[in-house]
N, C-alpha and C positions, 0 to 999 in steps of 0.2 A: 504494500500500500504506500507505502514512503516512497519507495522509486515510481511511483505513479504521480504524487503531489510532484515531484523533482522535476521527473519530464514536465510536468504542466508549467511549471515556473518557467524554466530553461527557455520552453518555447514561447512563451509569452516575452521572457524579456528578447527574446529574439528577433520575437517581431517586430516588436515597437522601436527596434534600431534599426530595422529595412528601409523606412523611411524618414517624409518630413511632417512634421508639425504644422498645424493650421496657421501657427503665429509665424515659424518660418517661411513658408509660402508666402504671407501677408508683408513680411517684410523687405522682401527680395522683391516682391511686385511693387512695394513701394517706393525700394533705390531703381528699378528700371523707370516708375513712370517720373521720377524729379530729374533723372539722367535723361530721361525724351523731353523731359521740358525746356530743357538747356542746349540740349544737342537740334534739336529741330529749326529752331527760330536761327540759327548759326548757320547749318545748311542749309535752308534754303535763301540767306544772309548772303552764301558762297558761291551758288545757281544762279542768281541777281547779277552778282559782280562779275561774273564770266559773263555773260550776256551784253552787260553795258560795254566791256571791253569789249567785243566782237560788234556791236552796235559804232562804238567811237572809230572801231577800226574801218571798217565799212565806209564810214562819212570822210575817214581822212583820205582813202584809196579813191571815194568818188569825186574828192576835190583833185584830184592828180588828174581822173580823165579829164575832170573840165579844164584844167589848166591843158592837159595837151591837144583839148581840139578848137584851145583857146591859141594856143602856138601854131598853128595847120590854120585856123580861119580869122584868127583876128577880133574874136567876138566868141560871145558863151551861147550867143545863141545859132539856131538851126536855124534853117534855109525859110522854114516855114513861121520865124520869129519866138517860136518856145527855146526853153531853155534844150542845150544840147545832152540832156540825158533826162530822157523820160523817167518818172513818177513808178517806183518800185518797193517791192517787199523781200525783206530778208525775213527767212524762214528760222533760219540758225540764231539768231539774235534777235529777233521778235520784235525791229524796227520798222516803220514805214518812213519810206524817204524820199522826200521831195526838192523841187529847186522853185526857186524865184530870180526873177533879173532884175535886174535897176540900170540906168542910164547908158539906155540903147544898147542894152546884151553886151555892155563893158563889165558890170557888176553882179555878183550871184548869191545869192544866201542858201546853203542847202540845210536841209532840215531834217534830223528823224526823231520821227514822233513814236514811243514805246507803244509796243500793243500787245494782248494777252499777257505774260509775266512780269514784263517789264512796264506794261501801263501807268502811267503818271509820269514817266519821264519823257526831255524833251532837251536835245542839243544842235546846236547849230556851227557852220563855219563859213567863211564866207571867204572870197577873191584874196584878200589880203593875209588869212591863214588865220585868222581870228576864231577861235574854238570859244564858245559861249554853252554853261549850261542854264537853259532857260527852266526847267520846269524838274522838279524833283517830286519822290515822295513825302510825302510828314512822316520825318525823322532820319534824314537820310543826311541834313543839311542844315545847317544853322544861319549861313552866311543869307544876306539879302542876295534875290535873284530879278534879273539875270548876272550870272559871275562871269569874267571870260577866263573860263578853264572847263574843263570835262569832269564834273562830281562822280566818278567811277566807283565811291564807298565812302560808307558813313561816315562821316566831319562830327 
C-alpha cells in the first residue's frame, strides 16, 4: 500500500513540472505585448523612412532629366508647351509627381505628393536645385514649413 501512495506522489509531482503555470503564461504574454508596443511604432517608423528616401531620390533623378532636355532644347518645356516630363506615379515609394513651369518653360517646380503610406507628405525642387519640404506629418517635424531641405525622419 505504501509503494502505491509513492507512485501516486512521484507522478503527480511529475506532472506539474511538464509544464507552465497560468501566471507564467500570463507573464510572458505580457513582456511580448509591451515589447510589440515598442517595436511596432519603430518599424513601421523604418518603412516611412525608406520610402521618403526613394521618394526624395526619384525627385532628384527627375530634376537631372529636366535639366538634360533643358540642355538638348533650351527650355523645360515640350513642343506642345507642358512641362517636358509628364505627371507620374512611383509604385516603390508611394509618390505622385508632378511638374509646373514659370517664365516661358525657363522655370520648373517638380513636386511629389505622398500617397497611401507615405500620405501627408509633400516635397519639392525646382530649376535652381532648391529641395523644399513643404508638407509633413504631425510629429514628424517641429521646424515651421515650408523648410528648404528634405525632412526624410523625425526632427
Amino acid at each position: 500500500m505504501h509503494s502505491k501512495l509513492r507512485r501516486a506522489a512521484e507522478f503527480k509531482a511529475g506532472r506539474s513540472r511538464a509544464g507552465f503555470t497560468l501566471l507564467e503564461m500570463v507573464v510572458t504574454l505580457l513582456i511580448i505585448a509591451v515589447l510589440a508596443t515598442v517595436a511596432v511604432p519603430s518599424y513601421s517608423d523604418y518603412l516611412i523612412r525608406g520610402r521618403l528616401q526613394a521618394g526624395v531620390g526619384v525627385l532628384k533623378s527627375s530634376r537631372e532629366r529636366l535639366e538634360q532636355s533643358y540642355s538638348d532644347n533650351r527650355s523645360y518645356a515640350a513642343a506642345d508647351g507642358s512641362c517636358a516630363m509628364a505627371p507620374f506615379t512611383d509604385s516603390d515609394s508611394g509618390f505622385a509627381y508632378a511638374c509646373s513651369l514659370a517664365a516661358g518653360g525657363q522655370q520648373f517646380t517638380l513636386t511629389a505628393t505622398g500617397t497611401g503610406p507615405v500620405a501627408g507628405f509633400r516635397f519639392a525642387i525646382d530649376e535652381a536645385g532648391i529641395e523644399r519640404t513643404l508638407i509633413v506629418r504631425v510629429g514628424w517635424s517641429s521646424a515651421p514649413l515650408p523648410v528648404n531641405r528634405f525632412i526624410v525622419r523625425k526632427e
